[in-house]
Jmol script that loads the backbone (N, CA, C; Angstrom):
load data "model"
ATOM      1  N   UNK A   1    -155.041  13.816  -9.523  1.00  0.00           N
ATOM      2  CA  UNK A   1    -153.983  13.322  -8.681  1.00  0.00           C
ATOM      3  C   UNK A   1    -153.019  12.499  -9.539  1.00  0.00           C
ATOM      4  N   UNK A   2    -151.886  13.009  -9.553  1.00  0.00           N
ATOM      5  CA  UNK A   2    -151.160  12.157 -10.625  1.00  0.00           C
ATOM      6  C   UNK A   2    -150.445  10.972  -9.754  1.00  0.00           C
ATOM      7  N   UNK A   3    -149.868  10.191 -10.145  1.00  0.00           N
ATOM      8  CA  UNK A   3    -149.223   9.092  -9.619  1.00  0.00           C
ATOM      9  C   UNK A   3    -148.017   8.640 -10.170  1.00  0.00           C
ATOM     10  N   UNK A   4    -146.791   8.160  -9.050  1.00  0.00           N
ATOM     11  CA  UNK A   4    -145.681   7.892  -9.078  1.00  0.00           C
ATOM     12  C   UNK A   4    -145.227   6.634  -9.427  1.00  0.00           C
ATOM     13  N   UNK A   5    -144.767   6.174 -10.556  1.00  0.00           N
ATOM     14  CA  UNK A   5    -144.298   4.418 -11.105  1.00  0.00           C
ATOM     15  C   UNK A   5    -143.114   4.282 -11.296  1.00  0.00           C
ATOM     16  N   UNK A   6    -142.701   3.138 -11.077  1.00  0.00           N
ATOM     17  CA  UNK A   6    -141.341   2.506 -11.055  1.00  0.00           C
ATOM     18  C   UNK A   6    -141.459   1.654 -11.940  1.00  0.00           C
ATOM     19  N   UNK A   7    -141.292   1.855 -13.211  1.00  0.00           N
ATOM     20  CA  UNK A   7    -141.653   0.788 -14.155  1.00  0.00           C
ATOM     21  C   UNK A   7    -140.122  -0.328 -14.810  1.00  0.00           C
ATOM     22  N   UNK A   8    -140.097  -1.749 -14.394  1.00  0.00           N
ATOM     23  CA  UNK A   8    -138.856  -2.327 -14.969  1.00  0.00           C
ATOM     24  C   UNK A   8    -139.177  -3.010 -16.279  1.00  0.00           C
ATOM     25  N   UNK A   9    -138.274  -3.351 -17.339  1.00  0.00           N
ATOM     26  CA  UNK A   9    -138.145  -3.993 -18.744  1.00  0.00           C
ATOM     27  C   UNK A   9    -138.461  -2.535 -19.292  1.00  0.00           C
ATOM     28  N   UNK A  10    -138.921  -1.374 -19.349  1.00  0.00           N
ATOM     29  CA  UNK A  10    -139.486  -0.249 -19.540  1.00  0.00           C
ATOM     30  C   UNK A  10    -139.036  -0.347 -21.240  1.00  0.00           C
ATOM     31  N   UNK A  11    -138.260  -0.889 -21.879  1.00  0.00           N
ATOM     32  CA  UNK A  11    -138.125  -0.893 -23.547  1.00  0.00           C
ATOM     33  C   UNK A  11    -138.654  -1.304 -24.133  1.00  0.00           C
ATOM     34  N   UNK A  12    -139.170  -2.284 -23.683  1.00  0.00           N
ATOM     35  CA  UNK A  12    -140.286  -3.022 -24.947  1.00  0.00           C
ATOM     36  C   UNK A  12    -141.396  -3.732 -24.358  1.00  0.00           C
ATOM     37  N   UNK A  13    -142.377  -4.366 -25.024  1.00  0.00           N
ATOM     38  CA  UNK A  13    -143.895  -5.098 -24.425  1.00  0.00           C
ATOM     39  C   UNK A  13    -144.434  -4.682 -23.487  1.00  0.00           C
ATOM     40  N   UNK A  14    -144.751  -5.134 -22.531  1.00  0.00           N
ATOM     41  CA  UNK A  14    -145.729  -4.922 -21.448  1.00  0.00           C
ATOM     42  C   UNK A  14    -145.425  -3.361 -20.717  1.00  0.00           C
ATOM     43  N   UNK A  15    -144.015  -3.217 -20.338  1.00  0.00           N
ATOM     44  CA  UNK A  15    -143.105  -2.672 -19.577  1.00  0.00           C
ATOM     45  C   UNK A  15    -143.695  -0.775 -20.637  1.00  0.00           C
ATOM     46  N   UNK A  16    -143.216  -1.062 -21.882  1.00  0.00           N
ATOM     47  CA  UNK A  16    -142.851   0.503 -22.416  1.00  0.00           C
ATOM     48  C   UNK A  16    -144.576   0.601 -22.895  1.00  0.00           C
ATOM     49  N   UNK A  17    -145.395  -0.177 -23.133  1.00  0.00           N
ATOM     50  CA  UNK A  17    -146.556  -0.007 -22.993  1.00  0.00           C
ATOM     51  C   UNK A  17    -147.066   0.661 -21.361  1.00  0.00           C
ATOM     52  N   UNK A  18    -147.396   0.060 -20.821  1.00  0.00           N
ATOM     53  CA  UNK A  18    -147.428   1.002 -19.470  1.00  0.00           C
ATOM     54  C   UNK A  18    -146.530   2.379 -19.141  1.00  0.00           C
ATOM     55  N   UNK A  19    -145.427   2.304 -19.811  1.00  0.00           N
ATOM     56  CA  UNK A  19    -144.325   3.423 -19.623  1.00  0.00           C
ATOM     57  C   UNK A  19    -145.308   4.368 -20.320  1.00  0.00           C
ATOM     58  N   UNK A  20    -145.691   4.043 -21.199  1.00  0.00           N
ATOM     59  CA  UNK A  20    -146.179   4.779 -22.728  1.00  0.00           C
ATOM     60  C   UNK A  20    -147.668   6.082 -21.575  1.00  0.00           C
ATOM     61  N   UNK A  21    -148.439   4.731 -21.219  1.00  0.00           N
ATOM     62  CA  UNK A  21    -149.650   5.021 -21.012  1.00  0.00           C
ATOM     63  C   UNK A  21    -149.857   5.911 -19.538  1.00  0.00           C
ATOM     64  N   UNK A  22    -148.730   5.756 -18.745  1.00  0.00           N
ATOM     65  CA  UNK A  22    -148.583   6.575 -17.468  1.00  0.00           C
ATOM     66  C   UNK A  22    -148.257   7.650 -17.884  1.00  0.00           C
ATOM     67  N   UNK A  23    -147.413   8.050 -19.156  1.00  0.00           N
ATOM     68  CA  UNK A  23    -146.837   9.084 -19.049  1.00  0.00           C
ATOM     69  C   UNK A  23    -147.806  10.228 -19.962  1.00  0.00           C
ATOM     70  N   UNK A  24    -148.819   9.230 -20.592  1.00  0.00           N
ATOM     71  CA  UNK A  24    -150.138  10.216 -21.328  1.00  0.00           C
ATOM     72  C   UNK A  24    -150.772  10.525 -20.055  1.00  0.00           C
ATOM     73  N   UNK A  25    -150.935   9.552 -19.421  1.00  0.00           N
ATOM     74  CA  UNK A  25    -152.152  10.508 -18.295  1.00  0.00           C
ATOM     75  C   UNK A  25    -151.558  11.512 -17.791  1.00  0.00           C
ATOM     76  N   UNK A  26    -150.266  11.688 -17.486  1.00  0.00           N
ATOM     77  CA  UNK A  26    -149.736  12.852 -17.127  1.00  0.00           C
ATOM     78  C   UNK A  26    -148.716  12.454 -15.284  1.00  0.00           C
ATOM     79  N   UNK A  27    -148.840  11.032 -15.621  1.00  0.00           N
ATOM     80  CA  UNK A  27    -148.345  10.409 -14.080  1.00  0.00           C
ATOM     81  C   UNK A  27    -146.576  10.313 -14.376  1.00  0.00           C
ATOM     82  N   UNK A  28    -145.903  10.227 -13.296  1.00  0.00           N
ATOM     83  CA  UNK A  28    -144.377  10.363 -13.095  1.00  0.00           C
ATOM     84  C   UNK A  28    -143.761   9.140 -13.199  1.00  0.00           C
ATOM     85  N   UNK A  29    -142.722   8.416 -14.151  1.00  0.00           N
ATOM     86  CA  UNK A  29    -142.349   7.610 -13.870  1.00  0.00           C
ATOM     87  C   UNK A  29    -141.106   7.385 -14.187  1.00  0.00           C
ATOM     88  N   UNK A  30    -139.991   6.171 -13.079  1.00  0.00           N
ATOM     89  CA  UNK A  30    -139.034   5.820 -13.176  1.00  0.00           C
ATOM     90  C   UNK A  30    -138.813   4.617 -14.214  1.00  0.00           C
ATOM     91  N   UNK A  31    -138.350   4.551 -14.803  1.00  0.00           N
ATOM     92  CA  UNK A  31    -138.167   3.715 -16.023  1.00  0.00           C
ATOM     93  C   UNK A  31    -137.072   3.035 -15.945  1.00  0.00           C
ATOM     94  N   UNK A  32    -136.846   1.507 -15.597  1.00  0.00           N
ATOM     95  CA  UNK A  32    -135.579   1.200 -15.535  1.00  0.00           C
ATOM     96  C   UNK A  32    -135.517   0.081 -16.900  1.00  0.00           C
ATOM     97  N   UNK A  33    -134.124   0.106 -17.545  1.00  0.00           N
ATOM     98  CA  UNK A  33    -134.190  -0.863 -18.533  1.00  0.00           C
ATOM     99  C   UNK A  33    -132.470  -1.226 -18.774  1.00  0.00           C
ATOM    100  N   UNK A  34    -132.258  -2.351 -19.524  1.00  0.00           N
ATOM    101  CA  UNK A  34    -130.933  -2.427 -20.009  1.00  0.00           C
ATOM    102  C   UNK A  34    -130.389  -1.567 -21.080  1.00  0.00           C
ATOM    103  N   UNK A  35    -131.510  -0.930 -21.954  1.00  0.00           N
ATOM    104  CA  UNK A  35    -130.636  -0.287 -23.250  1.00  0.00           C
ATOM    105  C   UNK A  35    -131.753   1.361 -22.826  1.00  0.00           C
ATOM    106  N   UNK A  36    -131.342   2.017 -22.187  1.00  0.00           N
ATOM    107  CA  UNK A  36    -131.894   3.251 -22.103  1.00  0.00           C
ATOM    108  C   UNK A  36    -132.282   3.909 -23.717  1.00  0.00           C
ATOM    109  N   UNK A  37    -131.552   3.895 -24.715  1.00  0.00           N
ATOM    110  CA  UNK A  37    -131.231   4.483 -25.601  1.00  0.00           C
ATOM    111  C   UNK A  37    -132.727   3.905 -26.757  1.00  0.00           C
ATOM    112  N   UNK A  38    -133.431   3.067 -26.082  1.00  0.00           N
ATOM    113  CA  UNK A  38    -134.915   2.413 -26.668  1.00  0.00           C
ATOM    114  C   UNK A  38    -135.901   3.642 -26.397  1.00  0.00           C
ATOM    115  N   UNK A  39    -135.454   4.449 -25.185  1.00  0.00           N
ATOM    116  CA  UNK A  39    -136.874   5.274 -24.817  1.00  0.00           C
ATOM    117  C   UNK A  39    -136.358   6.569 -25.212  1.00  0.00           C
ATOM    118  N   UNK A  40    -135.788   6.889 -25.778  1.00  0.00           N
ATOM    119  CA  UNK A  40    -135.017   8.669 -26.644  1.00  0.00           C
ATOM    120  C   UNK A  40    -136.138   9.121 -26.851  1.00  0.00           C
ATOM    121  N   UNK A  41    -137.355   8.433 -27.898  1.00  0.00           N
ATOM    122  CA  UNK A  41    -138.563   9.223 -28.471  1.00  0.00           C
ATOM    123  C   UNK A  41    -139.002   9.709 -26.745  1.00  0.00           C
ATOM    124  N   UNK A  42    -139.753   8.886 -25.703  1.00  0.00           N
ATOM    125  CA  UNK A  42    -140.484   9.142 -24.855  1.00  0.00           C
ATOM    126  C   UNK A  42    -139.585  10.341 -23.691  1.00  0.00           C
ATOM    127  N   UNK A  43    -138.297  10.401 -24.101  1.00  0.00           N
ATOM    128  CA  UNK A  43    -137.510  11.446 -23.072  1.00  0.00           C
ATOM    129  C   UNK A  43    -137.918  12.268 -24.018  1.00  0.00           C
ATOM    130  N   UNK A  44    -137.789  12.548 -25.276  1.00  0.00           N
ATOM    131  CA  UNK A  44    -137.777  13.736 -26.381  1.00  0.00           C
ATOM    132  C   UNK A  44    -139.001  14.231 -25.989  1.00  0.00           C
ATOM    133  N   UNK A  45    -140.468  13.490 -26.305  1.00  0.00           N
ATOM    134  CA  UNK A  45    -141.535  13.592 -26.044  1.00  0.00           C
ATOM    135  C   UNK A  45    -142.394  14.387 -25.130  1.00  0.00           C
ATOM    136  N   UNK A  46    -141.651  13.885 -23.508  1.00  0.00           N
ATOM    137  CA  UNK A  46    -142.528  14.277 -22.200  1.00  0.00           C
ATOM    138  C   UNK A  46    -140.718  14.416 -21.393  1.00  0.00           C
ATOM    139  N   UNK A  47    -140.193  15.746 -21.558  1.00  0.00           N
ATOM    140  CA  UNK A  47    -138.971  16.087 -21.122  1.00  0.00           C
ATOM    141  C   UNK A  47    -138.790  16.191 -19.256  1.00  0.00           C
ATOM    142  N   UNK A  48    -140.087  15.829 -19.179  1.00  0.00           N
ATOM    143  CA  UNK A  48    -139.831  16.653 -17.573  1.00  0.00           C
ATOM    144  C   UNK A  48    -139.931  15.061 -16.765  1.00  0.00           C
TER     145      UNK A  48
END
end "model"
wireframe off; spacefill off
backbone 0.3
color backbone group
């Protein structure tokens, strides 16, 4: 059962750590941050 996150600060520490780790298990998440352009690897990465 995968699961749906709304993750905020999503660029760095706590925030892109959890971003990181939802998106290995294979769970969906919204990522909100001030500099989008921090998470390029993790869009490149897991495109969908």
């Amino acid at each position: 059962m995968t699961k749906n996150w709304l993750i905020t600060g999503a660029s760095s520490g706590f925030g892109r750590a959890l971003t990181e780790a939802s998106l290995a298990a294979g769970d969906t998440v919204v990522a909100a941050m001030r500099r989008p352009e921090r998470l390029d690897d993790l869009v490149a990465q897991y495109p969908d």
